[in-house]
N, C-alpha and C positions, 0 to 999 in steps of 0.2 A: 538444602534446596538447590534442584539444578539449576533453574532460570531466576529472573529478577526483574521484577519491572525495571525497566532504562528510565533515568532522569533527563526531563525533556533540556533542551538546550535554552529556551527561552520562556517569560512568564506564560502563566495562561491565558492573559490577556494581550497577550503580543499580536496576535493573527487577528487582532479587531480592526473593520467594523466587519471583514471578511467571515472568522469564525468565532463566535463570541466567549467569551471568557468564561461562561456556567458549561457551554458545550463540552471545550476543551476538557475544565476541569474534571466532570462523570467520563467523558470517554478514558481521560487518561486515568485518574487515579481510583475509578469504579471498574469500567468495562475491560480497559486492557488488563488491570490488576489482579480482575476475576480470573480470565485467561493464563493468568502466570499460573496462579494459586490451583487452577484445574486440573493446567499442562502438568505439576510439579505433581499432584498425587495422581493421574493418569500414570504419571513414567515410575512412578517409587518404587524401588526392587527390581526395577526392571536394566536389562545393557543401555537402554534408550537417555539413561542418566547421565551415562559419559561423552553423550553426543552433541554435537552442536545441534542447534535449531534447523538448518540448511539440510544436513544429513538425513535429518528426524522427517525433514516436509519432501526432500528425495525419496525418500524411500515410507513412505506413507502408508501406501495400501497393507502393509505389513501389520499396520498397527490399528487397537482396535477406534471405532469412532471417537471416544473424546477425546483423545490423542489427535488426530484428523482435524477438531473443530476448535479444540485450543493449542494446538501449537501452530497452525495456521493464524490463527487470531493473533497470540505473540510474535509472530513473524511479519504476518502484515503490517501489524500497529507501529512496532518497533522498525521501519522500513519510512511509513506513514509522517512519524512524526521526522526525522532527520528530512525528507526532502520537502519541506516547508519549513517557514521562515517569517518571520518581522524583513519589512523594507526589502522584500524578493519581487518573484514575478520577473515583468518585462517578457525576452526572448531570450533562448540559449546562443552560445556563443561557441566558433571553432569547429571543433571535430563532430562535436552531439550535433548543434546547426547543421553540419552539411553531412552528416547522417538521415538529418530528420529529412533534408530536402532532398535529398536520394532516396530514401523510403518512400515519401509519400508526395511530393511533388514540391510542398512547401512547407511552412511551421503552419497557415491558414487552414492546409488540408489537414493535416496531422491535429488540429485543433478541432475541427470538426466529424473527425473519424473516432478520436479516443473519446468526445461527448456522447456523439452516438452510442459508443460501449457504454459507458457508465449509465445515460439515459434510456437505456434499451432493455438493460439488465435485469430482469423482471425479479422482484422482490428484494431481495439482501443479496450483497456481492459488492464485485469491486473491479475495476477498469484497470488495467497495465499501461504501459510502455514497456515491453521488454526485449533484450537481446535473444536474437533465434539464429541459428548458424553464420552470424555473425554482421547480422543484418537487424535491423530497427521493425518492427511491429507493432500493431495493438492487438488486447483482446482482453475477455472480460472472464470473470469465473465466477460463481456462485457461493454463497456464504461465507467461511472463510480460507476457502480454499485458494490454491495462488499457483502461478505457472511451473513453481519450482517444482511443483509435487509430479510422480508418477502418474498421476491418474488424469491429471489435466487435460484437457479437451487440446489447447494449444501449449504448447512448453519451449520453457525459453529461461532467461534469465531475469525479473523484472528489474528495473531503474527507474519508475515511476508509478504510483499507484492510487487511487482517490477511493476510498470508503464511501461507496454507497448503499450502506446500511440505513435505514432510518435515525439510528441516536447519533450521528454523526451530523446531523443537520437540522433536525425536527424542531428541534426550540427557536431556534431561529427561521428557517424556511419554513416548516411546518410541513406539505406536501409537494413544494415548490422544488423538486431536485435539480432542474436544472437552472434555476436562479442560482443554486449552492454551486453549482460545480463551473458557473461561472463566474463567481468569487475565487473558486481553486486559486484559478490562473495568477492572479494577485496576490500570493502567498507562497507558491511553487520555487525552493531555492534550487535553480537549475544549476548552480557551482556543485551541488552534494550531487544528483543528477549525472553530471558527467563525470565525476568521479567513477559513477557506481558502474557507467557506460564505458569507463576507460578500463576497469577493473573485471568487467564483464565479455571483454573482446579480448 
C-alpha cells in the first residue's frame, strides 16, 4: 500500500470541549481512513505509487477523479490534524506574527478574513492560510481539493487549514459552522504552523 493513515499526535479526546471526542474519532479513523483505502486502489499499478502525496495533488488534473477527491482528502486531513492541538490556540508568534500583519493589517483582520472563507464556502470545502510568492493569503476550495493542486482557483502553499465539511462538526454544531470554526481558534497549534510557513518560504 502507498499511503497510510498518519497516527494522530494526541487522544481523541484532547481537542474537547472545542472538538468533541466521537467527532475526532469517525473523521479520523472512518473518513480520513476511507480516503487512504480509496487513494491506495485509485493509484494501484499505476507510476502515481511511487509518489508523494504533494506531487500526486501538484500535478492532479492528470489523474482521473478519485484520485482528485481522495488524495486531496489524505492531504488535507493529514495537514488538518498536525496543525491542532491540546492546550494550543492563543496568537502566533515572530516571523508568521509579522507575516500575518503585513498581509492583512493584523491577526483580527486575518481572523475575520479566513472565517469569512470557511463561512462563505458554499457546501463541502475547506478555508487556507497559504504561502503565495512568498507572501501570506487566504482562500478557500471546494471539496477536497486544496491550493497545492493545478487546477486551484488560487495556489499557493497551504500552512493552515480548517475542514468545513459537515462531518467535521455536525454532531456537535449541528448546522452552526461558524460557532465550530470559532472553537478552531482554541485548538490551532500555531508552533506546527510556522514551521510549515518557515518551510514553505
Amino acid at each position: 500500500m502507498a499511503f497510510e493513515l498518519p497516527k494522530l499526535a494526541y487522544a481523541y479526546d484532547a481537542l474537547e470541549p472545542n472538538i468533541d471526542a466521537k467527532t475526532m474519532e469517525i473523521h479520523h479513523s472512518k473518513h480520513h481512513n476511507a480516503y487512504v483505502t480509496n487513494l491506495n486502489n485509485a493509484i494501484a499499478g499505476t507510476d502515481a505509487e511511487k509518489l508523494s502525496i504533494e506531487e500526486i495533488c501538484k500535478n492532479i488534473s492528470k489523474y482521473p477523479m478519485p484520485v482528485r477527491n481522495n488524495g486531496g482528502g489524505h492531504f488535507n486531513h493529514s495537514l488538518f490534524w498536525t496543525i491542532m492541538g491540546p492546550n494550543a490556540g492563543g496568537e502566533p508568534t515572530g516571523d508568521l506574527a509579522a507575516a500575518i500583519n503585513s498581509a492583512f493589517g493584523s491577526f483580527a483582520e486575518f481572523k475575520t478574513q479566513f472565517a469569512a472563507a470557511a463561512t462563505t464556502r458554499f457546501g463541502s470545502g475547506w478555508a487556507w492560510l497559504i504561502v503565495k510568492d512568498g507572501k501570506l493569503a487566504v482562500s478557500s476550495t471546494p471539496n477536497q481539493d486544496n491550493p497545492l493542486m493545478d487546477v486551484a482557483e488560487v495556489k499557493g502553499t497551504p500552512i493552515l487549514g480548517v475542514d468545513v465539511w459537515e462531518h467535521a462538526y455536525y454532531l456537535h454544531y449541528q448546522n452552526r459552522r461558524p460557532d465550530y470554526l470559532a472553537a478552531f481558534w482554541n485548538v490551532i497549534n500555531w508552533n506546527e504552523v510556522a514551521k510549515r510557513f518557515s518551510a514553505a518560504k
